[in-house]
Backbone as XML, in Angstrom:
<?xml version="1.0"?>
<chain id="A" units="angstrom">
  <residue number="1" name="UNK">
    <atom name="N" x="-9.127" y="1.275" z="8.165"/>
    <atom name="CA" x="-9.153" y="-0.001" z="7.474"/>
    <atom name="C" x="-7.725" y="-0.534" z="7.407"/>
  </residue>
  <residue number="2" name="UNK">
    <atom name="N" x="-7.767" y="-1.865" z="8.010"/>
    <atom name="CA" x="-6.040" y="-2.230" z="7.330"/>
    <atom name="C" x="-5.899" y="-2.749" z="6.421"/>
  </residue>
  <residue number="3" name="UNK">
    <atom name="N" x="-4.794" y="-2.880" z="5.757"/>
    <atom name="CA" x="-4.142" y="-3.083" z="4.437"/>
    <atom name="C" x="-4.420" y="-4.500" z="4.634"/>
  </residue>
  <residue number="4" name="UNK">
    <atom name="N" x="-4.623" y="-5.219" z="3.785"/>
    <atom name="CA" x="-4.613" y="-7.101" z="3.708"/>
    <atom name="C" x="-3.399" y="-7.085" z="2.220"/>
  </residue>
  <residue number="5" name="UNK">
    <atom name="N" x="-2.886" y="-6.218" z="1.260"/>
    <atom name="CA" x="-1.743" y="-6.251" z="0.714"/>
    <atom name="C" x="-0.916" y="-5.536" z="0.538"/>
  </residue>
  <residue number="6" name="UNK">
    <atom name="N" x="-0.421" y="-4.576" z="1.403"/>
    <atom name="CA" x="0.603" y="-3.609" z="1.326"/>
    <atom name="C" x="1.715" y="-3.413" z="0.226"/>
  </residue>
  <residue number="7" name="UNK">
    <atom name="N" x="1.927" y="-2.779" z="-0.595"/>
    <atom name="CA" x="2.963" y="-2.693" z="-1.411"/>
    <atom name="C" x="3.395" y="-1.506" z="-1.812"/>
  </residue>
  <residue number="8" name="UNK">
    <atom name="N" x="4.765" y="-1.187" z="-1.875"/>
    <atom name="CA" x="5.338" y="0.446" z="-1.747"/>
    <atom name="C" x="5.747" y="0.647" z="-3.482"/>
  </residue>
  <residue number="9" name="UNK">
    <atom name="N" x="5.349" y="2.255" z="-3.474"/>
    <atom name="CA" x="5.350" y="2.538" z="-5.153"/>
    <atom name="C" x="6.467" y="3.229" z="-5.340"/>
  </residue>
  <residue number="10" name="UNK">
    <atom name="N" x="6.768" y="3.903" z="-6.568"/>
    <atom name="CA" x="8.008" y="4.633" z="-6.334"/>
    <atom name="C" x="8.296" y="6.029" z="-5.831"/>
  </residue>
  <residue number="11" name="UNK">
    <atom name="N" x="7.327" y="6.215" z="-4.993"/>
    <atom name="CA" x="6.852" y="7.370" z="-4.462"/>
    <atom name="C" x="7.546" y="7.099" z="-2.874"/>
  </residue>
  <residue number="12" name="UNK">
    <atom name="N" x="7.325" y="6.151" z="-2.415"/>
    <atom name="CA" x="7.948" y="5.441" z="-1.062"/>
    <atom name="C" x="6.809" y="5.199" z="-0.167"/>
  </residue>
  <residue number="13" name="UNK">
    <atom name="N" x="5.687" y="5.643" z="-0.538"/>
    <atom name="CA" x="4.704" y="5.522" z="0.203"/>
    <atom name="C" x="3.429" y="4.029" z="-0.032"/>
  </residue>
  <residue number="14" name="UNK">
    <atom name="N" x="3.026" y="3.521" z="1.338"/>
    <atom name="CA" x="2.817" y="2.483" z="1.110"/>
    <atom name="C" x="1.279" y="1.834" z="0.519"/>
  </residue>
  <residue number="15" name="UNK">
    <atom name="N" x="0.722" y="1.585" z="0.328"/>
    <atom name="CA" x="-0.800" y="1.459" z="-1.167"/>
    <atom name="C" x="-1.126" y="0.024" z="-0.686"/>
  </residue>
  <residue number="16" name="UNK">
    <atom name="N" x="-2.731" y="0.184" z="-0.814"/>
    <atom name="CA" x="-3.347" y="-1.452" z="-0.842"/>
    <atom name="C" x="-3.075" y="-1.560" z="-2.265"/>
  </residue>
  <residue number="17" name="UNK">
    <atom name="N" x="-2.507" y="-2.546" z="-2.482"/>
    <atom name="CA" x="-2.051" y="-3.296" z="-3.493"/>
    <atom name="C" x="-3.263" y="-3.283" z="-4.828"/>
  </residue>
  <residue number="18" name="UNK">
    <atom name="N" x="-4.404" y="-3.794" z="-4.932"/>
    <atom name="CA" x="-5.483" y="-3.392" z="-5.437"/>
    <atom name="C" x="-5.697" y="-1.643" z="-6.019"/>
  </residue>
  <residue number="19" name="UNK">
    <atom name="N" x="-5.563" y="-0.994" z="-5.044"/>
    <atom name="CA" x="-6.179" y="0.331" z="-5.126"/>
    <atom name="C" x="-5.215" y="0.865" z="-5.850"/>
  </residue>
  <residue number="20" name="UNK">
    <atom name="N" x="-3.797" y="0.934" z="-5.610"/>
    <atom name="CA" x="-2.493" y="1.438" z="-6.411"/>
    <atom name="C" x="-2.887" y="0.859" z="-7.893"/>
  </residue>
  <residue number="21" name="UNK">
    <atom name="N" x="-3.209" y="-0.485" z="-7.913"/>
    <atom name="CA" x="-3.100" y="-0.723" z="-9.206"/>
    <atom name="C" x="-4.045" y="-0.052" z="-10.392"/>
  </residue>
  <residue number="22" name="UNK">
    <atom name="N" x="-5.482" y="0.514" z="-9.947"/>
    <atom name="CA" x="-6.672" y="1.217" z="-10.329"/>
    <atom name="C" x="-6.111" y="2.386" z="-10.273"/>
  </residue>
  <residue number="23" name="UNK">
    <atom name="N" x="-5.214" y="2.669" z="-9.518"/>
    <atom name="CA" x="-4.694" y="4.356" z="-10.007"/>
    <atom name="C" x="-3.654" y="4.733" z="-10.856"/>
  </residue>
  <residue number="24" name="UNK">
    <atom name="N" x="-3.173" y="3.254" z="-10.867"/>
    <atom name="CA" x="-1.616" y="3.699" z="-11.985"/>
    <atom name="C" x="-2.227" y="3.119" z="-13.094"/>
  </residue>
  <residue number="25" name="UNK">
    <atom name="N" x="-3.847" y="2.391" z="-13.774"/>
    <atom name="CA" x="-3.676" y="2.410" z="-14.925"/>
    <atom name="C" x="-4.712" y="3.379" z="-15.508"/>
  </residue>
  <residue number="26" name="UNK">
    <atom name="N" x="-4.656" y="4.474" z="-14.890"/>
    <atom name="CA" x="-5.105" y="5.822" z="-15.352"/>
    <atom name="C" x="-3.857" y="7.060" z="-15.055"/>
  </residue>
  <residue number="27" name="UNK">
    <atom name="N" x="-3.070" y="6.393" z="-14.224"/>
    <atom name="CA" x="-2.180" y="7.995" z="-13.760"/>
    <atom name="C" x="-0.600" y="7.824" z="-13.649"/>
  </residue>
  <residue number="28" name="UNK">
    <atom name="N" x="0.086" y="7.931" z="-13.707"/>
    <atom name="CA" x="1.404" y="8.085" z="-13.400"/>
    <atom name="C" x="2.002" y="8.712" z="-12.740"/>
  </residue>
  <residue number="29" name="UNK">
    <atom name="N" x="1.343" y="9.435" z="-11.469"/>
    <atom name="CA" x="1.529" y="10.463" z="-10.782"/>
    <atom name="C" x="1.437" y="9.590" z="-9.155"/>
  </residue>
  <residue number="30" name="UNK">
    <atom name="N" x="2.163" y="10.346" z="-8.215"/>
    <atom name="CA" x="2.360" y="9.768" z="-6.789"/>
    <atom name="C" x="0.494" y="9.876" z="-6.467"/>
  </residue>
  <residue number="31" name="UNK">
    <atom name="N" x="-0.524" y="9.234" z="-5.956"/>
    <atom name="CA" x="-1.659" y="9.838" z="-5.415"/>
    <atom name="C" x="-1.273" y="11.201" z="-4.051"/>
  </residue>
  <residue number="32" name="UNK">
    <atom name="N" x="-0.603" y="10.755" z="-3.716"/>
    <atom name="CA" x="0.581" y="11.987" z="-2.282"/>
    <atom name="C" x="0.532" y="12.744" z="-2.775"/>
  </residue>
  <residue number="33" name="UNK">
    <atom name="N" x="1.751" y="12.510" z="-3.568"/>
    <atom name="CA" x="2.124" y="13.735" z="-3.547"/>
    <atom name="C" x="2.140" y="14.776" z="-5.211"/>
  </residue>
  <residue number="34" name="UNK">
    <atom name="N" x="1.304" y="13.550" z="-5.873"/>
    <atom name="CA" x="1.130" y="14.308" z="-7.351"/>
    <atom name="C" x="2.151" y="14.430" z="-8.461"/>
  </residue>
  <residue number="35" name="UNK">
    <atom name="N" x="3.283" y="13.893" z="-7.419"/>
    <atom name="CA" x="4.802" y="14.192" z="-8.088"/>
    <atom name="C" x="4.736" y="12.556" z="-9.675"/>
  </residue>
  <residue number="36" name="UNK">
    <atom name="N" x="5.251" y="13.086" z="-9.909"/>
    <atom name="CA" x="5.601" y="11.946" z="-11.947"/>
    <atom name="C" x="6.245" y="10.693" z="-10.910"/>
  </residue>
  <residue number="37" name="UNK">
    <atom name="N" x="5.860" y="9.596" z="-11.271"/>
    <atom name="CA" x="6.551" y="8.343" z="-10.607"/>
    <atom name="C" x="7.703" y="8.071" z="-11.317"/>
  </residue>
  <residue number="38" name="UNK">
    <atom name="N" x="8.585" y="7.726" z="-11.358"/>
    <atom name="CA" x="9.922" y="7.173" z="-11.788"/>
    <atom name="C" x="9.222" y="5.871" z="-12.514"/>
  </residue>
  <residue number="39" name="UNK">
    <atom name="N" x="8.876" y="5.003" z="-11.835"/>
    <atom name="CA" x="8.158" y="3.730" z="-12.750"/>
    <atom name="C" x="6.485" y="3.491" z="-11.903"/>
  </residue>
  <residue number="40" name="UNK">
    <atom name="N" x="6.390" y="2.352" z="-12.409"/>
    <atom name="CA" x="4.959" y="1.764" z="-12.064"/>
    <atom name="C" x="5.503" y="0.847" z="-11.512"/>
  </residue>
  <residue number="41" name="UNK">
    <atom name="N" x="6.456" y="0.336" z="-10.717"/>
    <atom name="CA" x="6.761" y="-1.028" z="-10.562"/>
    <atom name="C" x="6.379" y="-0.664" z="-9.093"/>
  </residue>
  <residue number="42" name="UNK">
    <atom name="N" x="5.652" y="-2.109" z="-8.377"/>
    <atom name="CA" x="5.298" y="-1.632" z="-6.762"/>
    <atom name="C" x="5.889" y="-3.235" z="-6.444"/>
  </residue>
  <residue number="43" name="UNK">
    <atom name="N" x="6.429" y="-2.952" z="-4.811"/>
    <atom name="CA" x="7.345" y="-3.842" z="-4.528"/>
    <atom name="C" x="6.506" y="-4.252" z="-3.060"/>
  </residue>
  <residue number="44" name="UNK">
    <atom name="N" x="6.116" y="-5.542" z="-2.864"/>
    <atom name="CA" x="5.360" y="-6.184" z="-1.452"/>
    <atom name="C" x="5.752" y="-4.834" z="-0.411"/>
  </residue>
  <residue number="45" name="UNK">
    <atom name="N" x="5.283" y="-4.716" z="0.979"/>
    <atom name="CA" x="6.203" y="-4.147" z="1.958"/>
    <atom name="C" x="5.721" y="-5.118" z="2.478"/>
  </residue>
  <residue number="46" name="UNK">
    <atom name="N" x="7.027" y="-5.658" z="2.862"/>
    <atom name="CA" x="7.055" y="-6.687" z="3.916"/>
    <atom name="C" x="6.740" y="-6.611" z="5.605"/>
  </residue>
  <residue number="47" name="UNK">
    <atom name="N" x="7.650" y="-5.722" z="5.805"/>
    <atom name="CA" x="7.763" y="-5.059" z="6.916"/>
    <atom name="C" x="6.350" y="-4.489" z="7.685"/>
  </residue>
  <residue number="48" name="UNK">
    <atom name="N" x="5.629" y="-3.832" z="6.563"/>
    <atom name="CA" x="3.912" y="-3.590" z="7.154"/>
    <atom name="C" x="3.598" y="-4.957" z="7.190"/>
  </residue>
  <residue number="49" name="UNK">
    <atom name="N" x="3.640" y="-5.779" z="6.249"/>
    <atom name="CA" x="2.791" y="-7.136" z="6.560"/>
    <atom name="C" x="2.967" y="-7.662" z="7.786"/>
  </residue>
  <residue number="50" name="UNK">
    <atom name="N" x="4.175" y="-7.643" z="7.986"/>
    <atom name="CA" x="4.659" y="-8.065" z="9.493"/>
    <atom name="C" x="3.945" y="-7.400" z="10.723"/>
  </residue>
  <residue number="51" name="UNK">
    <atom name="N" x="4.299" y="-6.613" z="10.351"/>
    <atom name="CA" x="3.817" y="-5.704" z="11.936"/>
    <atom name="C" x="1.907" y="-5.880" z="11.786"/>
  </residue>
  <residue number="52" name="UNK">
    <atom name="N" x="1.353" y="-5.518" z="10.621"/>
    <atom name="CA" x="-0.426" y="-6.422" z="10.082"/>
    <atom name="C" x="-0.286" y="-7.214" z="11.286"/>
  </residue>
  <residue number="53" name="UNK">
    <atom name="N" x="0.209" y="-8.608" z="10.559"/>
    <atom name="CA" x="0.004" y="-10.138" z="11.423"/>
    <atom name="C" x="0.438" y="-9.896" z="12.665"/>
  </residue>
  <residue number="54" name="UNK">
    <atom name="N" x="1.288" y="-8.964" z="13.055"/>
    <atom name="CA" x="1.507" y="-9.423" z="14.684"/>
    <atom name="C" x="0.337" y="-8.700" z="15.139"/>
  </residue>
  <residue number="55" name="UNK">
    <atom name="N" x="-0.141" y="-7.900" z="15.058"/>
    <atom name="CA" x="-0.969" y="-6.811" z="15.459"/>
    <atom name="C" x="-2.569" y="-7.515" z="15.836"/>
  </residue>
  <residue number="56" name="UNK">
    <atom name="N" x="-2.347" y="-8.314" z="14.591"/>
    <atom name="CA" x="-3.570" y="-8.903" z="14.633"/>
    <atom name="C" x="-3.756" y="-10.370" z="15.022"/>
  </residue>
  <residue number="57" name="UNK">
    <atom name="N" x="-2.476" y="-10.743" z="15.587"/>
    <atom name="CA" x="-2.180" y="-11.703" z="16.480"/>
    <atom name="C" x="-2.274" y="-11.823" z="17.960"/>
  </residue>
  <residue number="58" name="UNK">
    <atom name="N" x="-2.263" y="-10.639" z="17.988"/>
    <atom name="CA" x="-2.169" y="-9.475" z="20.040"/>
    <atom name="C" x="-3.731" y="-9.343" z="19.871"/>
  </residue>
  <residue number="59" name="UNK">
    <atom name="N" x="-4.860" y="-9.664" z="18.777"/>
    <atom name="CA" x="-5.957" y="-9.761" z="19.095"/>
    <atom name="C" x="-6.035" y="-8.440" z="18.318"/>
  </residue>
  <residue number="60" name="UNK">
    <atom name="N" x="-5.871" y="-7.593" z="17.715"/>
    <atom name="CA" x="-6.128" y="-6.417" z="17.154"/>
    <atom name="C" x="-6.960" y="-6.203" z="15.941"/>
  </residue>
  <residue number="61" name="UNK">
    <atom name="N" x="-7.885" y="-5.633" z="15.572"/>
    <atom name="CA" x="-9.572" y="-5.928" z="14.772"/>
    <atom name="C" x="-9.416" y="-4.631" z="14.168"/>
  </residue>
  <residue number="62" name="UNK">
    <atom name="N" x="-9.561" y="-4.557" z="12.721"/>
    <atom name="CA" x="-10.057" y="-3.549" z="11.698"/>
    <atom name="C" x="-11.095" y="-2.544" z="12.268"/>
  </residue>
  <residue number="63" name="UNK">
    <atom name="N" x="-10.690" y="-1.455" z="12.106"/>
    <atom name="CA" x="-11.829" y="-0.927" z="12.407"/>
    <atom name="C" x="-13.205" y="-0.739" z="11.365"/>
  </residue>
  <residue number="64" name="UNK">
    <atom name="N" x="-12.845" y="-1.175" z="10.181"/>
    <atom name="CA" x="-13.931" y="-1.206" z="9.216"/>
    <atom name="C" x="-13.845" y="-2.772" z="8.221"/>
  </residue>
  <residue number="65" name="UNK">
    <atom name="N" x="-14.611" y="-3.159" z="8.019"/>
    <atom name="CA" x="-14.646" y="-4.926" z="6.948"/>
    <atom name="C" x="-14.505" y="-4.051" z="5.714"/>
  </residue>
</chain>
């Protein structure tokens, strides 16, 4: 499935934006790696969005809706 909002936690790892948010308001923990997050603050990744849109500009299709 691809991401339609990518955003990186303080874990460094990157989360549909939605789904991170359903897990940090039960947990405070990396989903990874289990480790204590430093904060809750999650920051766009730009950089995946980018490479998303080109990808799916070259004609490239989700493998799941």
């Amino acid at each position: 499935k691809v991401m339609k909002n990518p955003c990186l936690a303080a874990d460094g790892y990157s989360y549909e934006h939605d789904a991170i948010v359903m897990w940090l308001c039960d947990q405070n923990t990396s989903p990874v790696t289990k480790a204590q997050l430093r904060d809750k603050k999650l920051v766009p990744n730009l950089s995946l969005m980018s490479a998303i849109a080109s990808w799916m500009a070259q004609g490239g299709r989700p493998l799941m809706e």
